[in-house]
Every structure is written in C-alpha cells, then in structure tokens.
N, C-alpha and C positions, 0 to 999 in steps of 0.2 A: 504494500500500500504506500501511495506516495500521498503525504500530509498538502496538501494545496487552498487552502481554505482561508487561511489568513488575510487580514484585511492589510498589512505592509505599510502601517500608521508611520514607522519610523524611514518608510520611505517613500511617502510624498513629497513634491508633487509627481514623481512618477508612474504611481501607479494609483495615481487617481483616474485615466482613462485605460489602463492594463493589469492587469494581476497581478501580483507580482512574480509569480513563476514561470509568467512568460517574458518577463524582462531579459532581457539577452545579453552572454558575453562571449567576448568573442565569437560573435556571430551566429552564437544560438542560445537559444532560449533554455535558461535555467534547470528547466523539468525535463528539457531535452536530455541535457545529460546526464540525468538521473537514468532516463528510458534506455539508452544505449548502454549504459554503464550494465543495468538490470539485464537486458538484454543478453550481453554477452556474460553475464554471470547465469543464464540460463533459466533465468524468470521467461514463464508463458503465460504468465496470467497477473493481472495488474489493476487494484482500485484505484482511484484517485480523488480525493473528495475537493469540493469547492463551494466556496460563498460567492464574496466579492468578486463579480463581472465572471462568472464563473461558465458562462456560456461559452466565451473566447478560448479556454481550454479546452472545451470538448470541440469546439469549431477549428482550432490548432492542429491537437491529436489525433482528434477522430476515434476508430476502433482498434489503432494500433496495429493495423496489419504492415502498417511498412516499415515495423524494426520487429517483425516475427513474432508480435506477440499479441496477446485479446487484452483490451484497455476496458473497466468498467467504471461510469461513476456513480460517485455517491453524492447527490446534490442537497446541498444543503438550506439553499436558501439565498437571499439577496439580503446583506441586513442582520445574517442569523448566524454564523458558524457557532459551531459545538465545542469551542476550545479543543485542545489534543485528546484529552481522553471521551467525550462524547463523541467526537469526529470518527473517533475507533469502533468505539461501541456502535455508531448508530450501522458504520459497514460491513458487524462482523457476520452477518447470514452473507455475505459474498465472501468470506475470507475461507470459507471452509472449517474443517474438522481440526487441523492439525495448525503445529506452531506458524507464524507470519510474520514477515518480517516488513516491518514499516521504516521508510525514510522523510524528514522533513524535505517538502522542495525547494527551501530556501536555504539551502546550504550548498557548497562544493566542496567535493570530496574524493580521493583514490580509495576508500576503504574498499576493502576487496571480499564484498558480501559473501561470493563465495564459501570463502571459509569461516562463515560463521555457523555457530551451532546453538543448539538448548539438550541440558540435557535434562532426564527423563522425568525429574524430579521439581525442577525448577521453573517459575513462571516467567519472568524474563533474562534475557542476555541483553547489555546495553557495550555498546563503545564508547570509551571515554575516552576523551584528549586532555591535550595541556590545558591548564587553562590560560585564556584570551585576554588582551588586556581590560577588554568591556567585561568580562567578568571573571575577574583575578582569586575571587574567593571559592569558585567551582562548586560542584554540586551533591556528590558522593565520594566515599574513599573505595578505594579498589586496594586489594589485598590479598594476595596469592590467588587471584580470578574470582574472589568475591565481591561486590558492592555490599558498602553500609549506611545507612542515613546517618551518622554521626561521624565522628572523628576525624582528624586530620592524618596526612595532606588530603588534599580532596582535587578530583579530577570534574573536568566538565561531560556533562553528556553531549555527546555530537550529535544527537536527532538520528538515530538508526539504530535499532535496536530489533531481538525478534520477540515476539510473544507468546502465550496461551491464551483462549479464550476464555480460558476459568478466572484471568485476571480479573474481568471483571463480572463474574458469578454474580456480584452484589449489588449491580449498578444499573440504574434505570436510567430513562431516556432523557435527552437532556443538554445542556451544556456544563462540562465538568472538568476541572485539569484532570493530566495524568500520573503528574509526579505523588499527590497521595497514595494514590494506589501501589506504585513501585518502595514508597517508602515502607505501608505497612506489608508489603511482600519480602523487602529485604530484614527486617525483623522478624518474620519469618523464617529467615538463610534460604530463601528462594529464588536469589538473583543472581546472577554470574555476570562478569562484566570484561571485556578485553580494553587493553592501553594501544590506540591506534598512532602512532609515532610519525605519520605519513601526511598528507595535504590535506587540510580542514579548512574552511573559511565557513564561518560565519558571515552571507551576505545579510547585513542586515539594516544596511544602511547605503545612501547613494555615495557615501566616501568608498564606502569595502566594496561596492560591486566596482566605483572605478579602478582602486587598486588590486581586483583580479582583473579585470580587464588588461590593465598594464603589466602583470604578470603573464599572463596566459597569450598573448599579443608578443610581448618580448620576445 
C-alpha cells in the first residue's frame, strides 16, 4: 500500500493545485518511484489511498498495467483523509489475509523492500533511519532488531514498514494515527524493526524536494 492521502500543508503553495505525490523530481512524479521501485521488488498488486485532489492520481496511474502491476484505490474523500492509521484500516479488505507492506509516498528512498520480512509472531516490522535534522529526537529505539516506545538512542521511522491485520483487531472506522497502535504492540515485544543506513529523504517541504532534485539531477 502506498500512503497518498495527505493534504502537503507544509508544502504549499504547490500542491495547492497537485497532490503532493504527484509532484515531480527529476522528472517524475514522487509515487512514481515508489511504483517502479515496488515493481521491481516484485509487488503485483498495489492500494493507494487518497484525499486531496485525489482524482489526478488515479487519472496519472491509472490500473497500473504499464509497470506490471494491478493498482487499486482506496478513496477517501475530498476534505477527509483518515490520518495513517484509519487510511490503513479503512483499505484492509483489499490488502488481503497475510502481512502488507505499506510505504509513505512522500518520501524517497533505496530501501530495498525486498528483503524485508515479519516474523510469525510479530505484528509489525518498521525501518528506521538516522534521524533528520527536522526531527533530531526520533521516534523509537531499535535494539538487537527490536523497536521500543521508550529509551534512548532512538531512531526515526522512515514511512515503510510491513504489517498484520490483527494490528488493528480493535479499531473502528475513522480517522486515527498509527503510531498508538505500534507503541502499545511494541510493549507487547511485537515489533521488529531494521536500521536502513542507505538514501532516505524526507520530502516534506518545497526546500527538500529542491534539494533532491539537485541531488538526483547532479
């Protein structure tokens, strides 16, 4: 599932008449390289949910058959996104029986989905990175491939992560975050988390989209 729903407050004015996922760098649109990336990690089947001008995404992508794969959405409205964790929930009768792996589309990233896993016992696996100067205090500790809601040092989550749908067994319809749910699962010891050491960008503002541009361009 690629996260697409955000309204991209912290970056207007451009995506006052565009989504933000379809904002483009180096010459392609955000979400695109999320799909190609999926793609060649061997995703065939793909949600995408959306609020904000969310039409323009599916008028974009379409059904996905021209990077081999079935694209479905999950609409949410004009006005209304579900935060992350409703966003999830409201797509999980399309995500199937078994774990799923979600990506925010407002990031860039080499993580190499791939090799990610869950194991059998566990409700999620998150990637965490360094953290970013925009948030230096990060968000969980990782610890021999554990995540915990407390302690230091503490790592950022990078917006890719896989799940269960038992995560959220308890959660009704709605708009909701997701990070509650992940904390009281890793007090639990339900969560596993890997340190991704490789290219993350938080695009989250129109300075850091121009500064990958100018990387990615170079």
């Amino acid at each position: 599932m690629l996260l697409a729903a955000g309204r991209g407050e912290r970056m207007r004015p451009l995506t006052d008449q565009i989504p933000k996922p379809l904002l483009t760098v180096a010459s392609k649109p955000l979400i695109v390289w999320h799909i190609e990336r999926l793609a060649c990690a061997g995703v065939r089947d793909l949600v995408i949910n959306h609020a904000h001008l969310g039409q323009q995404i599916e008028q974009r992508l379409g059904d996905g058959s021209r990077w081999g794969l079935r694209i479905r959405y999950s609409a949410e409205g004009e006005g209304r996104a579900l935060e992350t964790g409703g966003g999830i929930f409201r797509a999980l009768p399309m995500l199937g029986d078994g774990p799923f792996l979600v990506v925010n589309a407002d990031i860039w990233t080499n993580v190499d989905v791939a090799r990610l896993g869950l194991a059998d016992a566990d409700l999620a696996c998150l990637v965490m990175v360094d953290n970013p100067p925009q948030h230096a205090t990060g968000d969980f500790r990782l610890d021999h491939g554990r995540l915990y809601a407390e302690g230091e040092p503490r790592l950022t989550f990078s917006g890719v992560g896989i799940y269960r749908a038992t995560l959220f067994a308890a959660c009704r319809p709605g708009a909701f975050p997701l990070a509650p749910l992940l904390r009281d699962a890793m007090r639990q010891g339900r969560v596993s988390g890997v340190h991704h050491r490789g290219e993350w960008v938080d695009v989250g503002t129109p300075q850091r989209l121009a500064e990958l541009e100018r990387a990615l361009s170079g």
